[in-house]
Each structure stands twice: as C-alpha cells, then as structure tokens.
MIDOFI-177865 format. One record per residue (C-alpha): residue number from 1; residue in one letter; x negated, y negated, z. Coordinates in nm, 2 decimals. Layout:
N
  sese  fido      px      py      pz
   NUM     a       X       Y       Z
...
//
This chain:
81
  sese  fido      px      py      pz
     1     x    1.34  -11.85   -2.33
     2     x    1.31  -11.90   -2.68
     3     x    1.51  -12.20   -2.90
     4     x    1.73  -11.92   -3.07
     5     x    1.81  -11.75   -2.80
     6     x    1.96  -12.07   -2.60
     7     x    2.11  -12.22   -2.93
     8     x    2.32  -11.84   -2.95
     9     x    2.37  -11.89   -2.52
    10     x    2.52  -12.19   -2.64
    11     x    2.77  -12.06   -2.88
    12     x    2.87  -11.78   -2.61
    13     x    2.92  -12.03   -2.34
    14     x    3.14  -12.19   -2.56
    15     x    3.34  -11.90   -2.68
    16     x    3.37  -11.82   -2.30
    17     x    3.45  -12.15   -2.24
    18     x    3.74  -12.12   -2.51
    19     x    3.87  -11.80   -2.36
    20     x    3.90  -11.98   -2.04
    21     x    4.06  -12.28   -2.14
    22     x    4.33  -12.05   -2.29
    23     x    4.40  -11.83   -1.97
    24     x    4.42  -12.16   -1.79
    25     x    4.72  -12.28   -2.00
    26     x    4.84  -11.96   -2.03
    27     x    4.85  -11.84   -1.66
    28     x    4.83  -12.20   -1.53
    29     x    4.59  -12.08   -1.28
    30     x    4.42  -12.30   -1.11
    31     x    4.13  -12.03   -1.05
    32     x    4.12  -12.00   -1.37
    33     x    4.09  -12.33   -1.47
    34     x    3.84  -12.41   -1.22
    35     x    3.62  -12.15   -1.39
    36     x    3.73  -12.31   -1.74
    37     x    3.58  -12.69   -1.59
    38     x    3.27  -12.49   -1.48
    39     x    3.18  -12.33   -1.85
    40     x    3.30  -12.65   -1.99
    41     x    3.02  -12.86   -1.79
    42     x    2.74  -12.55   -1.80
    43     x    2.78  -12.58   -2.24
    44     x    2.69  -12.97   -2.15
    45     x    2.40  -12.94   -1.95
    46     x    2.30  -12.63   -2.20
    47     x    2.37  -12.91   -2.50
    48     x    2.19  -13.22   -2.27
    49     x    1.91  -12.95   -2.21
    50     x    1.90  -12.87   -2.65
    51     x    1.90  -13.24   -2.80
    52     x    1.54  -13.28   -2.75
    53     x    1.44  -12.99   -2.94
    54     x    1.33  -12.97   -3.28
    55     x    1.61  -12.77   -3.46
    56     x    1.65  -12.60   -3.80
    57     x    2.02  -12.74   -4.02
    58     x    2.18  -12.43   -3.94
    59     x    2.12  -12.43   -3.56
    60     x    2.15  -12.88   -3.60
    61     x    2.51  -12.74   -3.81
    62     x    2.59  -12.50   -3.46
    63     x    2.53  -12.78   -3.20
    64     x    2.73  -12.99   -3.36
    65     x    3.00  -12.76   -3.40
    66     x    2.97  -12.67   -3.04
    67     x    3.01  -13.00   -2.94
    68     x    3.30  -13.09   -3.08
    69     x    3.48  -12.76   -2.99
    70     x    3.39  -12.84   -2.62
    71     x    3.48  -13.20   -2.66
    72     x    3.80  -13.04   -2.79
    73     x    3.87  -12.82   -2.46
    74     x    3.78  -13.10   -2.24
    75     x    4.07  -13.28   -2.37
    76     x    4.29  -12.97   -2.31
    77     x    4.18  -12.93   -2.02
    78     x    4.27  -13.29   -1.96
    79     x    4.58  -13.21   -2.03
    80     x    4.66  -12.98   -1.84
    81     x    4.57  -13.20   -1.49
//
C-alpha cells in the first residue's frame, strides 16, 4: 500500500473514529463505545505504523492534526467511563 493512500486511511479512521465517539455520548451505548475505543486504538497503531516514514509538510501537517484530534477523543472518551 502506498504512503498516500495510508496517510488518507488515516484521516478516515479518524473521521470514523470522530463519528463514533459522538454516537457514544449521544446514545451512551456501550456497543458503541466499544467500537469508538477500537478506531480510537486502530488510528494509533496506523500513526505508530506512519512515524518512520519519510513524509511530505502537507501529509507531516495531516499526521499531526490527526494526532491531536484523536488525542482529543481519547479524552472524551475518557470521559465518558
């Protein structure tokens, strides 16, 4: 798989990853939040999995973005315990 296609993976997982954090506050599902913990951890390994790579500013500017944003929905996940 080629370095742009997982760097654009990785902005999906964590849009997904957003949506699911929300439904899990919304519906207070514990399904759902479940799945939310699951994205949340699969954005990691895809960002643990990216660091090594040689990366262009714009896709340096994405990771960095993505981290915080699921850095962000760990905490409301947190939250939420």
């Amino acid at each position: 798989m080629g370095y742009d296609t997982r760097v654009k993976e990785l902005c999906e997982a964590v849009e997904h990853a957003q949506i699911a954090v929300y439904h899990s506050q919304e519906q207070n599902d514990t399904g759902q939040y479940q799945h939310a913990q699951q994205l949340i951890a699969y954005v990691y390994q895809l960002l643990h999995e990216l660091k090594e790579e040689h990366v262009s500013e714009t896709d340096s500017l994405k990771m960095k973005h993505a981290r915080e944003m699921i850095r962000h929905l760990q905490e409301t996940q947190a939250s939420l315990q």
